[in-house]
N, CA, C, O and CB atoms as a CASP TS submission, in Angstrom:
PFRMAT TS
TARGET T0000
AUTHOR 0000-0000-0000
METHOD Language model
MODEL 1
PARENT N/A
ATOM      1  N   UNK     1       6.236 -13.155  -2.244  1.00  0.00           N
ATOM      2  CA  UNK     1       5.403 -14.322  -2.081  1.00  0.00           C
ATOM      3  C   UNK     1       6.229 -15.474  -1.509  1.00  0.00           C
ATOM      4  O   UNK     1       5.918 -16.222  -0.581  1.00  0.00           O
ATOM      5  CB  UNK     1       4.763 -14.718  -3.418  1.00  0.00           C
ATOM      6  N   UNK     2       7.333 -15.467  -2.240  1.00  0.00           N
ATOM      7  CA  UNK     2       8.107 -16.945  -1.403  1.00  0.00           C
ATOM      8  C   UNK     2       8.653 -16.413  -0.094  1.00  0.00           C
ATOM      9  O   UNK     2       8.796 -17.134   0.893  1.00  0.00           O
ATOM     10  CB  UNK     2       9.639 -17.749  -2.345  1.00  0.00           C
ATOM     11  N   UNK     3       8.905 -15.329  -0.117  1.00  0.00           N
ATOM     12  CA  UNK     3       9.424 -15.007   1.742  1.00  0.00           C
ATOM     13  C   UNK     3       8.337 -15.233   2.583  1.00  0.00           C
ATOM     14  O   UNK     3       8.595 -15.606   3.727  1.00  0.00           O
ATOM     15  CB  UNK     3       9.904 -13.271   2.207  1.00  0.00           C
ATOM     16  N   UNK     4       6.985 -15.058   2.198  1.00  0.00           N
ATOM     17  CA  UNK     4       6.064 -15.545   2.860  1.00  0.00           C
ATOM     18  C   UNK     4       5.817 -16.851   3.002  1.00  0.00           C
ATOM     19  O   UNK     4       5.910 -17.303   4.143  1.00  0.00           O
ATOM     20  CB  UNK     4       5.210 -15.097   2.528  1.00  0.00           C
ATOM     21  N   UNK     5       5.450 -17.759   1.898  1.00  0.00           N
ATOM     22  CA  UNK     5       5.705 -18.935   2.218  1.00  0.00           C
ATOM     23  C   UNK     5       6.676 -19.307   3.243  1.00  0.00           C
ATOM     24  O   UNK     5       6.310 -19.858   4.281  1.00  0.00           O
ATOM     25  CB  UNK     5       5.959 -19.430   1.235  1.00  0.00           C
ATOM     26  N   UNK     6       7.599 -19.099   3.059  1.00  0.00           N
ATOM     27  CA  UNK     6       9.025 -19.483   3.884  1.00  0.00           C
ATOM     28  C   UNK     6       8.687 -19.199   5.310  1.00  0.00           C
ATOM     29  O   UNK     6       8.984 -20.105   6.088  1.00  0.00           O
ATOM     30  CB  UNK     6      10.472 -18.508   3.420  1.00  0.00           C
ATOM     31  N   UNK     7       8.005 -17.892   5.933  1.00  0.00           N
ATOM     32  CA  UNK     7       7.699 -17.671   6.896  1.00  0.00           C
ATOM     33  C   UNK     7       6.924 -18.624   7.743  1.00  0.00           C
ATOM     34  O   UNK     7       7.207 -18.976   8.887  1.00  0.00           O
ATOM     35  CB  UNK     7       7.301 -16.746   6.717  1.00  0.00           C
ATOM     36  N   UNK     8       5.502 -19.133   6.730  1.00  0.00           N
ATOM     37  CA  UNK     8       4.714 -19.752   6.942  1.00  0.00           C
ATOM     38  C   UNK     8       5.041 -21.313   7.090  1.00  0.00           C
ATOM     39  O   UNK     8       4.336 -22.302   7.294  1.00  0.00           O
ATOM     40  CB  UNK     8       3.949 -19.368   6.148  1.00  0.00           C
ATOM     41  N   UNK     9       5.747 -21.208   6.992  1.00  0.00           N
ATOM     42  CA  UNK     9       6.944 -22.895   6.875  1.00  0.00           C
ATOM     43  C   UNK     9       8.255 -23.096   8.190  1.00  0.00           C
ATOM     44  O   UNK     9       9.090 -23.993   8.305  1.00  0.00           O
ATOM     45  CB  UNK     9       8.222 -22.738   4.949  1.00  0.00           C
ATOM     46  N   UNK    10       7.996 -21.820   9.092  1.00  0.00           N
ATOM     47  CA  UNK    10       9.005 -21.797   9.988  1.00  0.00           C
ATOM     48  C   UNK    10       8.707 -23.057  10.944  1.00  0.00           C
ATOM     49  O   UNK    10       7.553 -23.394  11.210  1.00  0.00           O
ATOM     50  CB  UNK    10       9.068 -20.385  10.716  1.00  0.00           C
ATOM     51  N   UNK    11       9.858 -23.734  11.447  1.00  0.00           N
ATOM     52  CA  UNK    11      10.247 -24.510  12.181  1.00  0.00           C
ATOM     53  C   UNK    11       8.965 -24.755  13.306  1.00  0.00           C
ATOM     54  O   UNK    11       8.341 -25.815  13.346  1.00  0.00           O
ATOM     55  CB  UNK    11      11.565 -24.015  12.624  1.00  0.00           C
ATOM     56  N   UNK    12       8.657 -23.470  14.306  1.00  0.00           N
ATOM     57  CA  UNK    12       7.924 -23.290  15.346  1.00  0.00           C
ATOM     58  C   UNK    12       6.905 -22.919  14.954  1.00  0.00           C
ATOM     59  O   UNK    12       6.105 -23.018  15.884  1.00  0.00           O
ATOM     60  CB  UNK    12       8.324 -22.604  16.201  1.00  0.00           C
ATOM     61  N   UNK    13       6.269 -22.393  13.777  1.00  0.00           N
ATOM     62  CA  UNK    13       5.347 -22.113  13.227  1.00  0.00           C
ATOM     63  C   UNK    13       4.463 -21.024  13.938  1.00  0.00           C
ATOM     64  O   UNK    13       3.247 -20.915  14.092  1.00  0.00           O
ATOM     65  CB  UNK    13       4.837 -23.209  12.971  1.00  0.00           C
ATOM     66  N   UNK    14       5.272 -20.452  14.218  1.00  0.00           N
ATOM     67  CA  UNK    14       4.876 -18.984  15.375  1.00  0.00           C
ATOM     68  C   UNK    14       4.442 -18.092  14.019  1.00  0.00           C
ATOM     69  O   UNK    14       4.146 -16.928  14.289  1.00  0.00           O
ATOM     70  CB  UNK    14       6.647 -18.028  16.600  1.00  0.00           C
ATOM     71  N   UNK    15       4.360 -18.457  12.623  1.00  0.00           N
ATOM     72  CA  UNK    15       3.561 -17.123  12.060  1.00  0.00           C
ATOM     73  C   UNK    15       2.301 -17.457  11.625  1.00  0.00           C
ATOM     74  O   UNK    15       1.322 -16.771  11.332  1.00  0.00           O
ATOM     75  CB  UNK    15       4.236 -16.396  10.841  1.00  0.00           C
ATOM     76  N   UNK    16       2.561 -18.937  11.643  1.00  0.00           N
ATOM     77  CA  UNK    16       1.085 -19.827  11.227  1.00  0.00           C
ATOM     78  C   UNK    16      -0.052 -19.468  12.419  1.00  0.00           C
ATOM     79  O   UNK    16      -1.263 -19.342  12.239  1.00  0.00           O
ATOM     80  CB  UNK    16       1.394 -21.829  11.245  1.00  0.00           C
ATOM     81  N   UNK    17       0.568 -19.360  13.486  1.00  0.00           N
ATOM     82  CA  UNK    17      -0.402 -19.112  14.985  1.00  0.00           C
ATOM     83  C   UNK    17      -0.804 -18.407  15.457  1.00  0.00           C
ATOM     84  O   UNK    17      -1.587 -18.344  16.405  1.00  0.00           O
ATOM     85  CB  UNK    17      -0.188 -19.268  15.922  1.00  0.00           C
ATOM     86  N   UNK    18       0.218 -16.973  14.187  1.00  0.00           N
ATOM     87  CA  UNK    18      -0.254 -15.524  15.083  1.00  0.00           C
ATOM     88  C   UNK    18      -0.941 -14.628  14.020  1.00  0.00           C
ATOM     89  O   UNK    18      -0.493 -14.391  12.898  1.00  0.00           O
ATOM     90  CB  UNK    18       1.215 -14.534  15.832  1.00  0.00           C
ATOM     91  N   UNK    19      -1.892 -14.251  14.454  1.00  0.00           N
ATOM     92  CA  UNK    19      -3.459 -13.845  14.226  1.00  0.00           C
ATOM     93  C   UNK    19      -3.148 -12.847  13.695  1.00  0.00           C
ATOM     94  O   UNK    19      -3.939 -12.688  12.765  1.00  0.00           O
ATOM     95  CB  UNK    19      -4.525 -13.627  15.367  1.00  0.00           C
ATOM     96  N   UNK    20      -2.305 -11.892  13.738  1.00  0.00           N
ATOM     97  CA  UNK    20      -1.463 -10.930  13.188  1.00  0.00           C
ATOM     98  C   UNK    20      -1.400 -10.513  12.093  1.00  0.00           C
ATOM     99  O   UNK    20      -1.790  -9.452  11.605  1.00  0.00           O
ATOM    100  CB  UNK    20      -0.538 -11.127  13.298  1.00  0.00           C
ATOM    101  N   UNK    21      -0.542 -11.957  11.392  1.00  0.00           N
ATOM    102  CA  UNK    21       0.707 -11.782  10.706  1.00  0.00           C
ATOM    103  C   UNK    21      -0.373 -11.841   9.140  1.00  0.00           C
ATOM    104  O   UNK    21       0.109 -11.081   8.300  1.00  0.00           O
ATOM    105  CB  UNK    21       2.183 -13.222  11.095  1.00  0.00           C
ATOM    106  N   UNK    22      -1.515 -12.476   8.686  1.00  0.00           N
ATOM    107  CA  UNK    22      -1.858 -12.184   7.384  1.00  0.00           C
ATOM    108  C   UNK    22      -2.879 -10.450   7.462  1.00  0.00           C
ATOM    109  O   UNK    22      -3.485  -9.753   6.649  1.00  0.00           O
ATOM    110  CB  UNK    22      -2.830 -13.746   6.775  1.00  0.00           C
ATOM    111  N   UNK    23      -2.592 -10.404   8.817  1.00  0.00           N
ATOM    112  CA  UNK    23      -2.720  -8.577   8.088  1.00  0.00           C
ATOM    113  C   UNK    23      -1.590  -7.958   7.857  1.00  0.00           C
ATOM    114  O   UNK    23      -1.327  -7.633   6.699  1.00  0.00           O
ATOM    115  CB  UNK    23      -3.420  -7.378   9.048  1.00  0.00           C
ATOM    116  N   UNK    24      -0.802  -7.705   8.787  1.00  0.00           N
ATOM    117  CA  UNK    24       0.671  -7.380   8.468  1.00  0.00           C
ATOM    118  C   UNK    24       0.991  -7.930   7.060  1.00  0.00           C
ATOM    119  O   UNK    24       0.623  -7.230   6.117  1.00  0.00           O
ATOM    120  CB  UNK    24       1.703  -8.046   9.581  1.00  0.00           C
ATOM    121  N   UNK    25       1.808  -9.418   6.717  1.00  0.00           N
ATOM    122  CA  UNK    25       1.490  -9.269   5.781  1.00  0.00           C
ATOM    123  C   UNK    25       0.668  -8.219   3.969  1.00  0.00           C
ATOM    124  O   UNK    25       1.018  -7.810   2.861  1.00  0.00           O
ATOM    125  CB  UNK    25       1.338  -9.866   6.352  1.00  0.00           C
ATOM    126  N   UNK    26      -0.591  -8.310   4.926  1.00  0.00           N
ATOM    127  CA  UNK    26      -1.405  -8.205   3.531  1.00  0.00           C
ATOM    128  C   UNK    26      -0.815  -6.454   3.378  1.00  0.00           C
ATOM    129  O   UNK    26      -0.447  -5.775   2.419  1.00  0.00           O
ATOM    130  CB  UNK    26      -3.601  -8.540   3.686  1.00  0.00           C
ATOM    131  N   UNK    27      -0.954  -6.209   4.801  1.00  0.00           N
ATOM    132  CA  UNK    27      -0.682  -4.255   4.793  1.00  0.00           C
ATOM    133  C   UNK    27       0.848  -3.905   3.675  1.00  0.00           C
ATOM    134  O   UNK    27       0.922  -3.090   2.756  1.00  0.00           O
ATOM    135  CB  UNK    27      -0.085  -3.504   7.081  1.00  0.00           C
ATOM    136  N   UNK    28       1.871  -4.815   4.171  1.00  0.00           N
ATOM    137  CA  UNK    28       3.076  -4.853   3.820  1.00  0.00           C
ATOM    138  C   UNK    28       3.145  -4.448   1.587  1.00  0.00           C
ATOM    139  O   UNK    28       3.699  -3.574   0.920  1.00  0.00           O
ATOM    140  CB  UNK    28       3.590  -6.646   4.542  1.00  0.00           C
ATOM    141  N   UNK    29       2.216  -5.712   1.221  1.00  0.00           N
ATOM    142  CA  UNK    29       1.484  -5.736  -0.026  1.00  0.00           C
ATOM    143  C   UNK    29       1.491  -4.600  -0.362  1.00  0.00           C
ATOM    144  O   UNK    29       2.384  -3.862  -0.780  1.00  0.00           O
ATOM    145  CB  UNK    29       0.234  -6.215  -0.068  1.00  0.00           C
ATOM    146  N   UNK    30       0.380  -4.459  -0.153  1.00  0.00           N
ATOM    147  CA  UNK    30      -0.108  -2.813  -0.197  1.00  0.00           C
ATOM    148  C   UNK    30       1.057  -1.720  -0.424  1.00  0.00           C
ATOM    149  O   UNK    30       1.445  -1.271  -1.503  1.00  0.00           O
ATOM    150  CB  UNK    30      -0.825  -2.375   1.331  1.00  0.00           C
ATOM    151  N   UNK    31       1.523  -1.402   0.899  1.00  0.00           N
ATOM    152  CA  UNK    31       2.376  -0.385   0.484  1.00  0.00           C
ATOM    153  C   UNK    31       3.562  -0.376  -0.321  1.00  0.00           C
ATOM    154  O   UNK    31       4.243   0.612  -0.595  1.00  0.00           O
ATOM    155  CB  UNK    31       2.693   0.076   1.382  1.00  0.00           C
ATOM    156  N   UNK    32       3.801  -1.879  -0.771  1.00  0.00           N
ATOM    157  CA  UNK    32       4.810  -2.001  -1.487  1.00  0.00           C
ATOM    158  C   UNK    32       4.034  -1.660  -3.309  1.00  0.00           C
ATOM    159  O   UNK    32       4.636  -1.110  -4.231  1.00  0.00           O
ATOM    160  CB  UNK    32       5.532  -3.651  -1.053  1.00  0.00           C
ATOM    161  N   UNK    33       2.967  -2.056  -3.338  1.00  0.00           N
ATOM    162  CA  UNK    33       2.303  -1.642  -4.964  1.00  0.00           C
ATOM    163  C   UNK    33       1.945  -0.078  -4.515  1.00  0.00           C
ATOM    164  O   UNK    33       1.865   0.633  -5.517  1.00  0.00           O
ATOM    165  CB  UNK    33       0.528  -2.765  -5.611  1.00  0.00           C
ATOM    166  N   UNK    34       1.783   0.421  -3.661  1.00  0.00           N
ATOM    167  CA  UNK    34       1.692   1.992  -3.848  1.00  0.00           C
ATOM    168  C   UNK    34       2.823   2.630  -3.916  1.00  0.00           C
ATOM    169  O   UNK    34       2.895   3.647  -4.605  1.00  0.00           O
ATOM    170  CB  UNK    34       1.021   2.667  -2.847  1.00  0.00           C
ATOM    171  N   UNK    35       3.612   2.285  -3.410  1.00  0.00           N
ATOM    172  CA  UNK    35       5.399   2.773  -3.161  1.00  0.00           C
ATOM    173  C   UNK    35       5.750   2.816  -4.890  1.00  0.00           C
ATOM    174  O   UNK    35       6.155   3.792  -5.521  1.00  0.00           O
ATOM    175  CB  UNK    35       6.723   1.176  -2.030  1.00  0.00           C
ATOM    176  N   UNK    36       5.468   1.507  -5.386  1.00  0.00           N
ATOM    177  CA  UNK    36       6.067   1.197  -6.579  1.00  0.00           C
ATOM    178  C   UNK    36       5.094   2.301  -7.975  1.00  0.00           C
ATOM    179  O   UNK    36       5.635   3.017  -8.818  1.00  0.00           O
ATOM    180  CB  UNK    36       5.914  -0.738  -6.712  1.00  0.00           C
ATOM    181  N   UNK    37       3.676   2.086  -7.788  1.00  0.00           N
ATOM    182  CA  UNK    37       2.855   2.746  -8.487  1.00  0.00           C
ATOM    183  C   UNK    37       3.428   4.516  -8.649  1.00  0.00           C
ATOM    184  O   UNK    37       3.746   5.172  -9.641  1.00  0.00           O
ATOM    185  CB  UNK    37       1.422   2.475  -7.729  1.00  0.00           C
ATOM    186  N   UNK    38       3.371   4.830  -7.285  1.00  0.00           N
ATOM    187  CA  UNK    38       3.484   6.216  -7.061  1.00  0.00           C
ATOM    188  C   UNK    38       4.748   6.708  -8.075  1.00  0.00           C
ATOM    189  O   UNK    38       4.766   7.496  -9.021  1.00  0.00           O
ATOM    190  CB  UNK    38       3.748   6.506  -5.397  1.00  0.00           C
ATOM    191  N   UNK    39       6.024   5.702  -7.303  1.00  0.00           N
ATOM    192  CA  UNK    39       6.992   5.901  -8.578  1.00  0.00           C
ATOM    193  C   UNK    39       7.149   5.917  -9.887  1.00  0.00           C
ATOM    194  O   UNK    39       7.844   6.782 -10.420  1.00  0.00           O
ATOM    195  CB  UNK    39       7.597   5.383  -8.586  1.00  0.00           C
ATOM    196  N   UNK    40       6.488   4.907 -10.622  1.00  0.00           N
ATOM    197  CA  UNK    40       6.039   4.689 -11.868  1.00  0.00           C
ATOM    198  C   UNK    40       5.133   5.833 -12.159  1.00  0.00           C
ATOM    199  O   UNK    40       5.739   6.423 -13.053  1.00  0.00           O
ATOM    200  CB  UNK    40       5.407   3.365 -12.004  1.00  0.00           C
ATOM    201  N   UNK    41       4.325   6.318 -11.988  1.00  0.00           N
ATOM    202  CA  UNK    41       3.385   7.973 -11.709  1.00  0.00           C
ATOM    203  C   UNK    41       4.624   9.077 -12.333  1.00  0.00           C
ATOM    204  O   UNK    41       4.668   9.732 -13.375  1.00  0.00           O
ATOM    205  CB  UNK    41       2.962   8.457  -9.412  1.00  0.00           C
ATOM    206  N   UNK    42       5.538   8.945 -11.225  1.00  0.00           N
ATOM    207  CA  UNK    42       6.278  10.167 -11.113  1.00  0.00           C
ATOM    208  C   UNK    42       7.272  10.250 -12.060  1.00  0.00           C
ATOM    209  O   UNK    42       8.110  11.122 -11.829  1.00  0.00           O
ATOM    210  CB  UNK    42       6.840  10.343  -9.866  1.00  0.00           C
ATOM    211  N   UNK    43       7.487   9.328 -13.472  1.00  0.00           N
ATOM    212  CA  UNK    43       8.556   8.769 -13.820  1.00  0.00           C
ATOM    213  C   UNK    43       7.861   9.616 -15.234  1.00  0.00           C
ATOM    214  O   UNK    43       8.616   9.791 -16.191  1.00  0.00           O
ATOM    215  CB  UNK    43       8.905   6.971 -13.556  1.00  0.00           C
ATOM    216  N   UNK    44       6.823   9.980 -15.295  1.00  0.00           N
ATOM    217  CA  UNK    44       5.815  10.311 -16.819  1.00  0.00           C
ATOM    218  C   UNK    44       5.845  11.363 -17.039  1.00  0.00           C
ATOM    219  O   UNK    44       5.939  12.195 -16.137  1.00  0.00           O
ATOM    220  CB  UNK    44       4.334  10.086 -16.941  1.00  0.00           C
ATOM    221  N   UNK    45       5.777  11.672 -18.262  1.00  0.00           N
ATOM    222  CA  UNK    45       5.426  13.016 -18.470  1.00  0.00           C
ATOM    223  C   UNK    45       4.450  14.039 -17.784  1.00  0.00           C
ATOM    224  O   UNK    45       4.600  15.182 -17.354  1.00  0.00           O
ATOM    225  CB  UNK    45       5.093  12.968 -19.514  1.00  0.00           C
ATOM    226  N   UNK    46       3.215  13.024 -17.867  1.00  0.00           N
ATOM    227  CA  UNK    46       2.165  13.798 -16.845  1.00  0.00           C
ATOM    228  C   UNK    46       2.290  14.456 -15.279  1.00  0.00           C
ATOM    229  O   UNK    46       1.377  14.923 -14.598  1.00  0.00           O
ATOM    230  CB  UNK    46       1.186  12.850 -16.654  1.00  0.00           C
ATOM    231  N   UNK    47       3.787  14.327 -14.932  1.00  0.00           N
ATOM    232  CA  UNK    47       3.771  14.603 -13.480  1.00  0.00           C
ATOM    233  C   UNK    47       3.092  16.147 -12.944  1.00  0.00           C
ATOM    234  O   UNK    47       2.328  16.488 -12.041  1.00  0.00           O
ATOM    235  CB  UNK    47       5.349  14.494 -13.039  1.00  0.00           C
ATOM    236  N   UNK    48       3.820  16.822 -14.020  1.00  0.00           N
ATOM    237  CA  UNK    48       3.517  18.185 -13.525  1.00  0.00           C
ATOM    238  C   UNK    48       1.609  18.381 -13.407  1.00  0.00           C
ATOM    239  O   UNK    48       1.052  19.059 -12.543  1.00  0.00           O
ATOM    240  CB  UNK    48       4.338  19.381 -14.789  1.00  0.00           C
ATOM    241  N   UNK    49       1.030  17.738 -14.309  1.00  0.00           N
ATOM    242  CA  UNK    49      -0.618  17.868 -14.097  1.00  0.00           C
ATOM    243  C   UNK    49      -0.728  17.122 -13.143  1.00  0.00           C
ATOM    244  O   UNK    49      -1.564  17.585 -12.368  1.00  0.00           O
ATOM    245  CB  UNK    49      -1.660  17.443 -15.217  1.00  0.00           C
ATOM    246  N   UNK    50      -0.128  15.791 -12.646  1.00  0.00           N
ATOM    247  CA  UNK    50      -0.907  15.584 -11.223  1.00  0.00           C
ATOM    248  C   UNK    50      -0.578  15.639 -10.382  1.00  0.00           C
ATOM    249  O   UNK    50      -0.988  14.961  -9.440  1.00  0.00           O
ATOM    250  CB  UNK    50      -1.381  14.781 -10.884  1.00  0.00           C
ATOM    251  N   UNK    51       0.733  16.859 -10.306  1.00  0.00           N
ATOM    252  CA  UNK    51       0.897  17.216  -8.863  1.00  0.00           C
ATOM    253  C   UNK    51       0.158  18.963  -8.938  1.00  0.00           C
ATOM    254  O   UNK    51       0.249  19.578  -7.876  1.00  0.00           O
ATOM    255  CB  UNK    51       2.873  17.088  -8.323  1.00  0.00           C
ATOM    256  N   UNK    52      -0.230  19.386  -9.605  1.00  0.00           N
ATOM    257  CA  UNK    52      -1.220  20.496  -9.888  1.00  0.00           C
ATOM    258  C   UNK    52      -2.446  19.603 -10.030  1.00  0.00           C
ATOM    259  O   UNK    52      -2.934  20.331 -10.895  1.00  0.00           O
ATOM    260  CB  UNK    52      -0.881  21.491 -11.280  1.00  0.00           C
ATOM    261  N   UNK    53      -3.365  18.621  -9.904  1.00  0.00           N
ATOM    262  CA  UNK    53      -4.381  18.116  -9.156  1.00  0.00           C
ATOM    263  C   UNK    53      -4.330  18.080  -7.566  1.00  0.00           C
ATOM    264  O   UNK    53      -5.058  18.931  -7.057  1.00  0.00           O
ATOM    265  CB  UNK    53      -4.533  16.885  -9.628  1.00  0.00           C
ATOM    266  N   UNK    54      -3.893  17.582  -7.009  1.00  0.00           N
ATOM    267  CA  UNK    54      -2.984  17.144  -6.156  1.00  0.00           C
ATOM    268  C   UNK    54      -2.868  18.436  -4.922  1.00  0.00           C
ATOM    269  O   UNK    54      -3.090  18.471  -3.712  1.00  0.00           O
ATOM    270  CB  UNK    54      -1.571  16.792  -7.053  1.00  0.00           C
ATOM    271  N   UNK    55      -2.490  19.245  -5.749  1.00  0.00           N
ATOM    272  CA  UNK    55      -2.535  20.385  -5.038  1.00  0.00           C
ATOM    273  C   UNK    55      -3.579  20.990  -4.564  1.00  0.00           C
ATOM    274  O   UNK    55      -3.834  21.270  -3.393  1.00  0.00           O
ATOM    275  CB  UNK    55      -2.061  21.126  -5.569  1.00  0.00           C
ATOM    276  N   UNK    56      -4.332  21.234  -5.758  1.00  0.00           N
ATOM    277  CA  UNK    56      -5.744  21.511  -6.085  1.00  0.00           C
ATOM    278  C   UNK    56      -7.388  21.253  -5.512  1.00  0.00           C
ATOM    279  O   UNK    56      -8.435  21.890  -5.622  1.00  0.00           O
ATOM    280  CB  UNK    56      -5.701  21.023  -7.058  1.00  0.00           C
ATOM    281  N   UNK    57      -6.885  19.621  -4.673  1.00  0.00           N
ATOM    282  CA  UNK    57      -7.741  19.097  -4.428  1.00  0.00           C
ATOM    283  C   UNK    57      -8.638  19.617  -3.754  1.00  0.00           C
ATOM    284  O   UNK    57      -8.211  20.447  -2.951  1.00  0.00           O
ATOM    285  CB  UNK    57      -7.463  18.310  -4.119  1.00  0.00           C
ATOM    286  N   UNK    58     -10.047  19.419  -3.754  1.00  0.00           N
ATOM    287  CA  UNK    58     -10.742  20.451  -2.867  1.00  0.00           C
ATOM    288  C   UNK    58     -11.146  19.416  -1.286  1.00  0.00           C
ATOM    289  O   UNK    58     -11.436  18.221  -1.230  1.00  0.00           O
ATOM    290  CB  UNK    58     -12.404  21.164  -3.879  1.00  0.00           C
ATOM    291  N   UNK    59     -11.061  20.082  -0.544  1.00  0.00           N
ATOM    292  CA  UNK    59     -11.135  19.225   0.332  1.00  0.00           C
ATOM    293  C   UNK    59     -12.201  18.820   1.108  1.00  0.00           C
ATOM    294  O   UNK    59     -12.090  17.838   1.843  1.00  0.00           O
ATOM    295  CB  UNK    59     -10.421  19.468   0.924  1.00  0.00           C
ATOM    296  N   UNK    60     -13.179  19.435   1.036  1.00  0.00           N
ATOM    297  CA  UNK    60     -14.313  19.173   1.655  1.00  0.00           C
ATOM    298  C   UNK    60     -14.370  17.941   0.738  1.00  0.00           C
ATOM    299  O   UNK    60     -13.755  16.938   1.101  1.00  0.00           O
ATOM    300  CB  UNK    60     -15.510  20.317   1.696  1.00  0.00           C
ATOM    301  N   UNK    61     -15.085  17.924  -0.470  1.00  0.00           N
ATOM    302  CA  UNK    61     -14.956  17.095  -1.214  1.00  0.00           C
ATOM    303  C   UNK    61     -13.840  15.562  -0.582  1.00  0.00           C
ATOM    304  O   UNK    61     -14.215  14.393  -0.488  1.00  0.00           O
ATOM    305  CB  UNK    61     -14.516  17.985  -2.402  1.00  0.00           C
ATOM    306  N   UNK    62     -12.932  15.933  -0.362  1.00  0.00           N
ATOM    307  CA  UNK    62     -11.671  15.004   0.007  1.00  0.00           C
ATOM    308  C   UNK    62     -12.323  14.093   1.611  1.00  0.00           C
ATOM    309  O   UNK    62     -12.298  12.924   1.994  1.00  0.00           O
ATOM    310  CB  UNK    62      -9.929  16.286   0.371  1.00  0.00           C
ATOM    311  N   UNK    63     -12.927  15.563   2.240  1.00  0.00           N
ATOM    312  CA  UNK    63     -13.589  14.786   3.636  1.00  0.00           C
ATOM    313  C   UNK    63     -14.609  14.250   3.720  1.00  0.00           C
ATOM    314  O   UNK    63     -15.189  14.053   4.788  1.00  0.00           O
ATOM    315  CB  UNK    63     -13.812  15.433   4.639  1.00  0.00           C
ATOM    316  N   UNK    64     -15.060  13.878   2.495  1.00  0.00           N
ATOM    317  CA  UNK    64     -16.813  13.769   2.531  1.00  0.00           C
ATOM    318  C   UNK    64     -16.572  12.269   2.351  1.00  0.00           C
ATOM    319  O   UNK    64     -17.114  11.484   3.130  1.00  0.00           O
ATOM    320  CB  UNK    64     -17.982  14.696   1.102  1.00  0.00           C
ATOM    321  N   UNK    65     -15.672  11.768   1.217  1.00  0.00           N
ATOM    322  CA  UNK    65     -15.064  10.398   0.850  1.00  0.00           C
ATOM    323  C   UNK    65     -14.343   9.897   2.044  1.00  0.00           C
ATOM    324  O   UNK    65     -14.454   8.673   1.987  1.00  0.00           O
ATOM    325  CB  UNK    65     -14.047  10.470  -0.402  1.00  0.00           C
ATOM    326  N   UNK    66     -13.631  10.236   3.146  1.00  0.00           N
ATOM    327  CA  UNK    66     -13.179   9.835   3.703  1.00  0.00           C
ATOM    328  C   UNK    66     -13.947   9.417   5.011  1.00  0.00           C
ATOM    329  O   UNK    66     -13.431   8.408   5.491  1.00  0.00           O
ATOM    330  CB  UNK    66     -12.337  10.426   3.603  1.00  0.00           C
ATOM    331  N   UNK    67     -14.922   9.838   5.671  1.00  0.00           N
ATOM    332  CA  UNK    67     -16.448   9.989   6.163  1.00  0.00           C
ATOM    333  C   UNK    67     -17.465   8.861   5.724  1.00  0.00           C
ATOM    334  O   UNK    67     -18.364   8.527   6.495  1.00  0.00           O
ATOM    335  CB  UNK    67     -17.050  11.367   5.588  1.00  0.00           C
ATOM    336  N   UNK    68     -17.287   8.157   4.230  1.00  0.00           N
ATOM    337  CA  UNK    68     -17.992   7.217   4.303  1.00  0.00           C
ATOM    338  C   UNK    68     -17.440   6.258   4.342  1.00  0.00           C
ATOM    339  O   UNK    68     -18.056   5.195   4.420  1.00  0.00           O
ATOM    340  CB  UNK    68     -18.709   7.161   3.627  1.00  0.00           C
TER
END
């Protein structure tokens, strides 16, 4: 959050202007709480059942969600 601010505070203000940067940004977010989640996931006892879900998954099912 404060590296962003900071960004948003640059001199030339080239991140304030570019149309871009609060998706980037927001994307950045994102994969940093899934990166972190996933790890925290993998850290549990439960791993072995949800990577045997995981495996499992049926996929039509998988394409039908992804389709809407």
């Amino acid at each position: 959050m404060m590296h962003k601010r900071h960004l948003l505070m640059y001199y030339d203000k080239r991140f304030q202007k570019d149309p871009h940067f609060p998706l980037i940004a927001f994307n950045h977010e994102q994969m940093k709480e899934s990166t972190t989640a996933g790890y925290l996931t993998a850290e549990k006892r439960s791993f072995r059942d949800i990577t045997d879900r995981l495996m499992n998954v049926n996929m039509e099912v998988l394409s039908d969600l992804t389709n809407e």
